[in-house]
N, C-alpha and C positions, 0 to 999 in steps of 0.2 A: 411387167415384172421380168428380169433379168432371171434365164436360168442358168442353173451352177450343175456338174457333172461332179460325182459325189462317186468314190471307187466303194464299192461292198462284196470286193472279192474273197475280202478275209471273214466276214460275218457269219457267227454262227447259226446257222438260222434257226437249228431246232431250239437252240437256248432262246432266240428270239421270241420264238411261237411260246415259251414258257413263262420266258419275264412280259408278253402281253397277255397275258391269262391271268397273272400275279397284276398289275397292273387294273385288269376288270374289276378281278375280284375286291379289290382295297375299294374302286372307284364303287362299290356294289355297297360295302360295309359303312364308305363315309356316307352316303345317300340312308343308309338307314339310321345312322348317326346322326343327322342332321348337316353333317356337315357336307352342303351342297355348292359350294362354292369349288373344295378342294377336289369330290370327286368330279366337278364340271370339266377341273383342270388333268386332272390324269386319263378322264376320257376324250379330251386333246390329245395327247400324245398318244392314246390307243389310236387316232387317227390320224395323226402324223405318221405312226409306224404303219397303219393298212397302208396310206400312201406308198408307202417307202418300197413294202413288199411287193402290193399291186406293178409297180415299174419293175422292176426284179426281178419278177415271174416274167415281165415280157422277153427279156434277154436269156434269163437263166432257167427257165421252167417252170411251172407250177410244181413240178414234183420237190423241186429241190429246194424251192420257197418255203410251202407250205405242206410239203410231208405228205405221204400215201393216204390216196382219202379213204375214209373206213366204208366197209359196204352194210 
């Protein structure tokens, strides 16, 4: 597989970390819904975006990916 360099200098990350939480959460609701299909596919993209961050954090840091961790 060919890889692609993808700029994410503009990315908000903390809104990131919020529309994947929103994203769980729907993927949470269709699963108790029945509908197992839809949330199979938005818990793809929760892991497309871990990918995305995971490389992220290697350049930019872990703090500025993924926010002050709580103690």
């Amino acid at each position: 597989m060919q890889r692609i360099t993808v700029d994410l200098g503009n990315v908000d990350w903390s809104l990131l970390r919020k529309q994947k939480l929103t994203l769980l959460k729907t993927a949470q609701r269709r699963t108790k819904t029945g509908a197992t299909e839809a949330a199979g596919h938005l818990r793809g993209l929760v892991h497309l975006l871990d990918n995305i961050q995971d490389q992220a954090a290697e350049t930019l840091g872990e703090e500025v990916v993924f926010g002050k961790k709580r103690a």
